[in-house]
C-alpha positions as CSV (number, residue, x, y, z in Angstrom):
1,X,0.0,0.0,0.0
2,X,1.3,3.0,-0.9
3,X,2.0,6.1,1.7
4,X,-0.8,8.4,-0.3
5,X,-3.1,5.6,0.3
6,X,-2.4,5.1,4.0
7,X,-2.5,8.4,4.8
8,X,-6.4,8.9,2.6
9,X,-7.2,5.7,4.6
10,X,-6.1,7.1,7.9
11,X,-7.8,10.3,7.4
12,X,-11.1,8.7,6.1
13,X,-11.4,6.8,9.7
14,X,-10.0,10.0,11.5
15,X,-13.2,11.8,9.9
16,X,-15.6,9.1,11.0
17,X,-14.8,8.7,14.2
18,X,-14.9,12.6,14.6
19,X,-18.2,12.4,12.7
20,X,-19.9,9.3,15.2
21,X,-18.8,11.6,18.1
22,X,-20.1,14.6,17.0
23,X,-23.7,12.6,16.8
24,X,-24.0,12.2,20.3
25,X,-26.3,14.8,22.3
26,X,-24.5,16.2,25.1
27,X,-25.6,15.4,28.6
28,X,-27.4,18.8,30.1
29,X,-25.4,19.9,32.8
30,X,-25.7,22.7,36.1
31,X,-22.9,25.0,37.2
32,X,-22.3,26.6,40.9
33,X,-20.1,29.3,40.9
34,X,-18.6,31.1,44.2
35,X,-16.6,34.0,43.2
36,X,-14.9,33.3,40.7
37,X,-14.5,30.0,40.6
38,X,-17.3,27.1,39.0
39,X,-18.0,23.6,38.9
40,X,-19.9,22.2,36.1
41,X,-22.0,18.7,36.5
42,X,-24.4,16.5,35.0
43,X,-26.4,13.5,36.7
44,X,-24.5,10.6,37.7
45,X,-25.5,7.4,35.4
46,X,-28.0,5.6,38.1
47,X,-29.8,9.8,38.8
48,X,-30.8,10.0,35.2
49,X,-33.5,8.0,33.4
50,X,-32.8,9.8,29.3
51,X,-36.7,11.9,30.4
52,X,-38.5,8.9,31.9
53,X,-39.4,9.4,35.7
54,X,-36.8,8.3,38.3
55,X,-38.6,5.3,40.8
56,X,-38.8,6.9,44.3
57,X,-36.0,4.7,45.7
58,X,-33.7,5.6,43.1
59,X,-34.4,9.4,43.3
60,X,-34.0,9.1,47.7
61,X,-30.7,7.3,46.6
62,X,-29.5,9.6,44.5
63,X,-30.3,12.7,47.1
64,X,-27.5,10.1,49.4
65,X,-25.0,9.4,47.5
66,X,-21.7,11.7,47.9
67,X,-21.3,14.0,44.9
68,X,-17.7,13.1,43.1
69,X,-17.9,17.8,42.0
70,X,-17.0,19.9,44.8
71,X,-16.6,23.7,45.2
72,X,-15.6,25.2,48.7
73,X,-17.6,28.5,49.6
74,X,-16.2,31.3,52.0
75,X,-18.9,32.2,54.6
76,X,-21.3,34.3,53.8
77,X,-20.2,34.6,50.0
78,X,-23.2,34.1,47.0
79,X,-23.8,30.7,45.8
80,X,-24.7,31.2,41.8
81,X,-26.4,27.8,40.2
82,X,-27.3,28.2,37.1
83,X,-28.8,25.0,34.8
84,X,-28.9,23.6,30.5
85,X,-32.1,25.4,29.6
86,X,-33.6,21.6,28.9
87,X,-33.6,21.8,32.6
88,X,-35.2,25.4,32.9
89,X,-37.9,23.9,30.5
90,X,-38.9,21.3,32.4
91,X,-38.6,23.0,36.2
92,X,-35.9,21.9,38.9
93,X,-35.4,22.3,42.6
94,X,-32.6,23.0,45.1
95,X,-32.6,20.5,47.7
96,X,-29.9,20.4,50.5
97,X,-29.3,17.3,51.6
98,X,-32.2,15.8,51.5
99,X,-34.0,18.7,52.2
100,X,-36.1,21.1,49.8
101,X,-34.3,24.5,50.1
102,X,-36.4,26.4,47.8
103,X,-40.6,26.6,47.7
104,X,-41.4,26.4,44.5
105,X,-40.5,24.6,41.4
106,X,-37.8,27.0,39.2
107,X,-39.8,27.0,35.6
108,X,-38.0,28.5,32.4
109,X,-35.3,30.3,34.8
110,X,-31.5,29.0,34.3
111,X,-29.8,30.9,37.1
112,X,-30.7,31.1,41.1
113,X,-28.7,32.4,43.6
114,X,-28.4,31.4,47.7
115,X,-26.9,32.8,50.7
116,X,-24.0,30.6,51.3
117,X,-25.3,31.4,55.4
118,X,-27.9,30.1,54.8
119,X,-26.8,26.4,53.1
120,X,-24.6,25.9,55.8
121,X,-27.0,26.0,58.7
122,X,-29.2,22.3,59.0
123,X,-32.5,21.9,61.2
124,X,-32.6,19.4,63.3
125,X,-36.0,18.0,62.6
126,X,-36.6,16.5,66.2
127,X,-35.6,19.7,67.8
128,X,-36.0,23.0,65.3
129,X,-32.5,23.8,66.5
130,X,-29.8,24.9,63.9
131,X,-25.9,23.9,63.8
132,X,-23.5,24.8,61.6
133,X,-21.8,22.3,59.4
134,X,-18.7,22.2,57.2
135,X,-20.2,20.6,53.9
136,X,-22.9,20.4,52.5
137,X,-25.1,18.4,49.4
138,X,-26.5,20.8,46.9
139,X,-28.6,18.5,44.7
140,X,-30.3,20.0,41.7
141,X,-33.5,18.4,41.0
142,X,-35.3,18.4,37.5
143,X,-39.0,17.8,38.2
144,X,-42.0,19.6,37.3
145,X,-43.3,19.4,41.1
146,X,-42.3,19.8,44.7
147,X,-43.6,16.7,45.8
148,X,-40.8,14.5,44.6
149,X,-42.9,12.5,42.1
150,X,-41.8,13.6,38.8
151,X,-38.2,13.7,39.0
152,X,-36.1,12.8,36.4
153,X,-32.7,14.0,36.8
154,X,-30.5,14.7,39.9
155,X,-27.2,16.4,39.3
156,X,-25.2,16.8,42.7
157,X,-22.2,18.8,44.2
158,X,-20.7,19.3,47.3
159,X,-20.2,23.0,49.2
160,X,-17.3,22.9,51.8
161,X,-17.2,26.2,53.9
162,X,-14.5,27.9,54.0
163,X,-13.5,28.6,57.6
């Protein structure tokens, strides 16, 4: 084979590889940024379903499960989080820990901002009392609701204070 031919050859599969990748959609992600420093995420492989609804067990699982993107946030700094639009579209919620941290479902808006003060204070639910704690689990939640029923994606990160 000559070198003219090896080379057409080589670039001919160079192209169609480029060209398969190119095909595949990219996973919608969400970004926290403190200062001026972000982390970028997208849903773990077991926290997203490709749009179908995640089964309860799996969505309480994925609210557990210790986020592998970390950021640490000085105290009482903003905490930006700001979502793909796919996500906007469809509604998500901020849920610390396990807890809901915002009211209402976010519809058609890509960017929220918290009170880092705020995220780093956790209710005891026995006692109403507040401590302060050193990290915490900022899970964003696509759903359409507040009630934990129609999730279908749960991208997660973890905020360290800064002391």
């Amino acid at each position: 084979m000559s070198i003219r031919r090896a080379a057409t050859a080589l670039g001919a599969i160079s192209l169609g590889l480029i060209s398969l990748t190119a095909c595949t959609k990219p996973t919608a992600e969400a970004t926290v940024t403190v200062g001026s420093k972000s982390v970028m995420a997208s849903a773990s492989k077991g926290c997203y379903a490709k749009g179908a609804l995640l089964p309860q067990t799996v969505f309480a699982k994925c609210l557990q499960e210790k986020p592998t993107h970390h950021i640490t946030v000085p105290v009482g700094d903003t905490v930006r989080i700001g979502v793909d639009p796919s996500i906007a579209d469809k509604g998500w919620l901020i849920v610390q820990n396990t807890s809901l941290a915002n009211d209402e479902v976010l519809k058609d808006k890509t960017y929220f901002t918290v009170d880092s003060a705020e995220l780093f204070h956790v209710q005891d639910p026995q006692t109403g009392q507040t401590s302060p704690v050193s990290s915490v689990t900022l899970n964003i939640v696509e759903s359409s609701d507040t009630t934990g029923a129609k999730v279908t994606r749960v991208v997660s990160f973890e905020l360290r204070r800064d002391h």
